[in-house]
N, C-alpha and C positions, 0 to 999 in steps of 0.2 A: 256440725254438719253445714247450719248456715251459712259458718264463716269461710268454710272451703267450697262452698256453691260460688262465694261473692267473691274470693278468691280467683275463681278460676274463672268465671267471668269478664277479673277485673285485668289478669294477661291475659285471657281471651280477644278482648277490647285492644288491648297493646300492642299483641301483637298483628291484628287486623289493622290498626293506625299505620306501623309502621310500614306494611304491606302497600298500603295507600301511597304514605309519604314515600315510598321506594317509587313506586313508578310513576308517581307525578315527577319526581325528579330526573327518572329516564325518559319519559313522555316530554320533559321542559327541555333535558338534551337535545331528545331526536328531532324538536321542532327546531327549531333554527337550523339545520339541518335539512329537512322538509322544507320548508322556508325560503332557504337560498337556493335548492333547488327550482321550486317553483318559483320563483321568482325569473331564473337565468330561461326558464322555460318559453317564454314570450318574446323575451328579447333575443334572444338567437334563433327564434324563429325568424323574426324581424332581419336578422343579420345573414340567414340563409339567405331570405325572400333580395336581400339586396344584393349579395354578392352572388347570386345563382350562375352557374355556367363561367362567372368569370375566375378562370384559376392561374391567374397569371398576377394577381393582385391581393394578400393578404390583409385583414384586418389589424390595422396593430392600435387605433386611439378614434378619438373623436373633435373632430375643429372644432372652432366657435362658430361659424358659417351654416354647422348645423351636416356635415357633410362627415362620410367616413372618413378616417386617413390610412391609407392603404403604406404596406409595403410592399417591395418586389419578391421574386421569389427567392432570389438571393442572399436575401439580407436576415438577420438575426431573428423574426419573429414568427415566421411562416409555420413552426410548427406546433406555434400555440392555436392557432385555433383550431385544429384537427384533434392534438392532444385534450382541448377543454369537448367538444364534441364526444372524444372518445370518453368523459369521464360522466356526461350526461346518457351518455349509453348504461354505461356499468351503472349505473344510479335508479335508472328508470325502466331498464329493459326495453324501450321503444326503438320498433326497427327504424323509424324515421331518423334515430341520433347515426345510428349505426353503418345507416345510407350515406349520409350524409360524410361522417368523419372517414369512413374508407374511400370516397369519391377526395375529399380534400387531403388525404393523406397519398393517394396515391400522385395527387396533381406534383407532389414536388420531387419524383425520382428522378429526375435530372440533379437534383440538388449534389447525389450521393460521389458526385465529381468534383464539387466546391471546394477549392482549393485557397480560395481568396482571403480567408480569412477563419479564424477560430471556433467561430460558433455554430458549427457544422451539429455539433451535439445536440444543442436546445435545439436547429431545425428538425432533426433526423430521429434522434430517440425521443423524443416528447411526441413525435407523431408514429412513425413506424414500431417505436418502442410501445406504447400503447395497443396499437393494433393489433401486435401478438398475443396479447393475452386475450384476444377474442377470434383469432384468426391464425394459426398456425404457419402460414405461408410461406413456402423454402423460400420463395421470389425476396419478402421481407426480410428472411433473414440474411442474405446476396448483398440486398441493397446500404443495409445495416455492415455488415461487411466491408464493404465498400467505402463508405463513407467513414470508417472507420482507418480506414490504408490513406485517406484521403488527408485526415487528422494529422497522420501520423506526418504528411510528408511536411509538418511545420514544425516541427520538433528538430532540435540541434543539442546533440550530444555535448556541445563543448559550452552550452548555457546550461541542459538540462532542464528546458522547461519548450512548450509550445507557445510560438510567436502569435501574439491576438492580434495585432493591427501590422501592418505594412507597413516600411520606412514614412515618416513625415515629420513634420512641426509640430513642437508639444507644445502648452497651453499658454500662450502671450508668447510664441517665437523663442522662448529661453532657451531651451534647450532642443537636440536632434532627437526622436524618440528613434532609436537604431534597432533595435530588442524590443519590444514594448511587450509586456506581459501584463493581465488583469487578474483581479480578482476574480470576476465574471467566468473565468475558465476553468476555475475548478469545478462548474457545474459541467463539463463537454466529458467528462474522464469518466463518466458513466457509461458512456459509449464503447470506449477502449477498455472497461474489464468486459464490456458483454461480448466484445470481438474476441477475448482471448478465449472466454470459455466456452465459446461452438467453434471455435477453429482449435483451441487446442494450444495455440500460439501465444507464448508468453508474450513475443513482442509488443503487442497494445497494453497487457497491464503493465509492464515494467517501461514503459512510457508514461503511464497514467501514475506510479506511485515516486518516481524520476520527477515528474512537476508537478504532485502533492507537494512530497519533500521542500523542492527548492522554494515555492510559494511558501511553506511554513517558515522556513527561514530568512526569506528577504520580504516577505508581507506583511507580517506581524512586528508589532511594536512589544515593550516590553508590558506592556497592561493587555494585551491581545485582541488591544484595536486592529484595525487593516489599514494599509494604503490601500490605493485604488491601482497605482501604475509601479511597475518595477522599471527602468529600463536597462538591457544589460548592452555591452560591448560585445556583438555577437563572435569576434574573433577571439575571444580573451574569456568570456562570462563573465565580467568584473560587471558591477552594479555601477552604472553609471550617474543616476537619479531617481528618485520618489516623488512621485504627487500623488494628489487625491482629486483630479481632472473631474468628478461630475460632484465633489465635495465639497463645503463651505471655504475649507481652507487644507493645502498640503498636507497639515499634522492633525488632523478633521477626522470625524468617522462617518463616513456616509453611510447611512442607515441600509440602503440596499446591498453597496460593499459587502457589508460585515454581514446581512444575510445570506448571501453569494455564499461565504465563506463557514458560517456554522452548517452549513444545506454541502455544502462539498465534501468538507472536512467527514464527517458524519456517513454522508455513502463512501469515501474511499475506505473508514475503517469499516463499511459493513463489509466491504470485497476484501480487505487484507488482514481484516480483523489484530492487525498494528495500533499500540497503544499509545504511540506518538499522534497518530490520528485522532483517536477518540479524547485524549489530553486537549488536544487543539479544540477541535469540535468544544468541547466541556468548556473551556476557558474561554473560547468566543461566544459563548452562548450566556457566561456568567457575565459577559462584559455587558451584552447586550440590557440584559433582563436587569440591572445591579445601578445601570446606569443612573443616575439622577435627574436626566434631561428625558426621559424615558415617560411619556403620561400615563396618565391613571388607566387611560383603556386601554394602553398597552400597544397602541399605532404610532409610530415610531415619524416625527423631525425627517425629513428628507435629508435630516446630517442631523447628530449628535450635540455638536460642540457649535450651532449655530448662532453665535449673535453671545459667544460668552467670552468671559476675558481670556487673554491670551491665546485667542485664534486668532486672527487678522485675514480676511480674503485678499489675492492679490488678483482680484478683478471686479470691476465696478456691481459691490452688493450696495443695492438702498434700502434698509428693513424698513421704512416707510408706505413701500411699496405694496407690502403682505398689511392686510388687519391683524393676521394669525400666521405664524410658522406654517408655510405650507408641511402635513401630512405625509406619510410615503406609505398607503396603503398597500403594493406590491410589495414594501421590504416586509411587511407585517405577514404576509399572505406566505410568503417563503418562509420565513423564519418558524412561521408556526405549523407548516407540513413537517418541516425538520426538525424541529422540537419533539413531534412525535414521535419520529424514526428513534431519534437520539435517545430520549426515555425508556427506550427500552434496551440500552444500550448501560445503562446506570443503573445504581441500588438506591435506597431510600428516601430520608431526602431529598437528593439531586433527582433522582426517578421523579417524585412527586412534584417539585418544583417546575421540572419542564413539561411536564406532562398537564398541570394546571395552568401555565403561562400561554401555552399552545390554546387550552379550553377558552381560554379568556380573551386571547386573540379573536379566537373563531368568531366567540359571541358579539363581540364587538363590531367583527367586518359582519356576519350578521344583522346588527343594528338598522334601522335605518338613516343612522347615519352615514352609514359606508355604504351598506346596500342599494341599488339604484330601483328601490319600489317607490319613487316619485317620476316617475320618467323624467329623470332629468336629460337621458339620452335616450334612445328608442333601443339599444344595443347591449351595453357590456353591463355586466353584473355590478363591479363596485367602483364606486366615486373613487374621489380622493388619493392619487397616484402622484408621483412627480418624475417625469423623464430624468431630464438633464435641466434642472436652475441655472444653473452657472451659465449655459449655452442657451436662455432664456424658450427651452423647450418643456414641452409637455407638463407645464406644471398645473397643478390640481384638475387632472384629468382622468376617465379610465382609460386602463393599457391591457391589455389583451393578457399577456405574462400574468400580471395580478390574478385575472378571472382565472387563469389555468392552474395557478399554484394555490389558489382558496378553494376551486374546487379539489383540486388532487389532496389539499388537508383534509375537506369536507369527509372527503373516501376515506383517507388514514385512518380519522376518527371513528368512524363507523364501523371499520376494522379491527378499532382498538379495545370494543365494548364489549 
């Protein structure tokens, strides 16, 4: 009798450990979590208080002068800060985020005309896309519409894929860029399934799975690295040249690239549920993670192949110049929203594998080494970013993209528990 008293005591005890041990380990998740919340909490207060009223000027970095750097409303980043806005809503339930991200969200319906260029997607669905989920509004779904016919009219059937940049001079004068496609555009094609299915109209997704395709075939290498540029012969669709324009070197992996591309690849096969996509997806993401220039915490060289044999830049790099490989905490911040997606897209090990890489990301940008709870700037969430090197921009800075795509993981995760 004593021994089944001590018995049952002794799982008694066990099983109350484990109980313990369980949710100190859910409680150690959801802090970092909690965490970088409150953390973004102060500083986008900060980032209201400065930009208030003015909506003709986007946040997208921070100078050394100590001054925002704005972009126009034009240009590629305008609708991250509405989208990061809207994700401190959904976080916090405070009607202040909510004021705020529909006041900056609605500043850029002009946009939904933007024809200039490619990245009508990150302006338009990162913030109007957002919105609806707290906000039903035909008006958004018109303007979402629209900017999606807007998309379309860069799209040429005899390349099969949508023009990113306008005719110019590619990088040292070599070559014409005539075509010029990015990898950066596989993130817009979110926009073009959501157009097909409230209108009904195959047109935008069979646009969108038109320049998946061709990007898998002319952006990928045979290890399932990425270039950065395709350029084609718009009369012909013949491929004219490859670079890797914000990369260390032409046959380089720019760390951000390649996150573009697991984060694309990944939402095209959630809308087509095509196994050439989720192939892609899986093989960029094993490229990524598998790497050996890849650090321990998992934030990723602002280029892969930085500074190692058999890359060579063909433009003045001085590694002298860095104490330390600059960072690329935005490609980190992507890659581990879409690491989550993609997880659950996979079985077993490859499930667990991304699904832990993503954790580990998180915790890292987290950190305060990436987190900016030293006020290193008065504004964006996390350090440690790299624009463009090569074009001796925005390096070891925050960028606005970063804060939007850490918080939209932050949400994922929380999602996923």
């Amino acid at each position: 009798m004593m021994k089944r008293k001590i018995l049952v005591l002794k799982y008694s005890f066990l099983a109350i450990l484990l109980i313990l041990l369980n949710t100190f380990n859910v409680n150690g998740q959801d802090e970092f979590v909690k965490k970088s919340f409150t953390t973004a909490d102060p500083l986008y207060t900060n980032l209201l208080k400065a930009t208030e009223g003015n909506f003709k000027n986007y946040p997208h970095s921070f100078l050394e002068n100590g001054n925002i750097k704005y972009y126009q409303i034009d240009e590629w980043t305008g609708g991250f800060w509405p989208g990061s806005l809207w994700y401190m809503y959904e976080y916090t339930k405070e009607e202040k985020w909510k004021k705020a991200a529909t006041a900056w969200t609605n500043s850029l319906e002009s946009n939904q005309y933007n024809t200039k260029h490619h990245d009508i997607g990150f302006m338009m669905y990162c913030s109007y896309g957002n919105a609806l989920k707290f906000d039903d509004n035909p008006k958004y779904k018109e303007i979402l519409i629209q900017s999606a016919k807007s998309l379309t009219q860069r799209y040429s059937p005899v390349v099969g894929s949508i023009q990113s940049w306008n005719t110019r001079k590619s990088k040292g004068d070599i070559n014409l860029w005539e075509y010029a496609v990015i990898m950066d555009n596989m993130m817009n094609l979110e926009l073009l399934f959501y157009a097909s299915k409230v209108t009904n109209d195959p047109v935008y997704k069979n646009i969108a799975i038109n320049h998946a395709a061709k990007t898998m075939q002319n952006h990928l290498r045979a290890d399932y690295s990425s270039y950065h540029v395709v350029n084609y012969d718009p009369k012909s669709g013949k491929v004219l040249h490859k670079q890797t324009l914000q990369g260390f070197s032409d046959e380089s992996t720019w760390a951000r690239g390649q996150a573009w591309g697991i984060y694309g690849f990944t939402t095209v096969y959630r809308e087509t549920k095509d196994k050439r996509f989720l192939k892609t997806a899986v093989k960029m993401a094993n490229f990524f993670l598998d790497h050996p220039n890849l650090p321990k915490d998992k934030i990723p060289y602002w280029d892969f192949n930085v500074g190692q044999p058999g890359f060579k830049p063909d433009w003045d790099f001085d590694p002298k110049r860095f104490k330390e490989t600059p960072r690329d905490a935005s490609a980190a911040a992507i890659t581990s929203s879409a690491l989550l997606e993609l997880s659950t897209y996979v079985k077993g090990k490859q499930k667990q594998k991304f699904y832990n890489a993503a954790l580990a990301m998180l915790k890292s940008l987290s950190s305060d080494t990436y987190l900016n709870t030293n006020n290193a700037n008065p504004y964006y969430l996390l350090k440690h970013s790299t624009g463009n090197l090569p074009s001796n921009r925005e390096i070891d800075v925050p960028l606005i993209y970063a804060d939007y795509y850490f918080l939209e993981a932050l949400t994922r995760y929380e999602k996923s528990k």
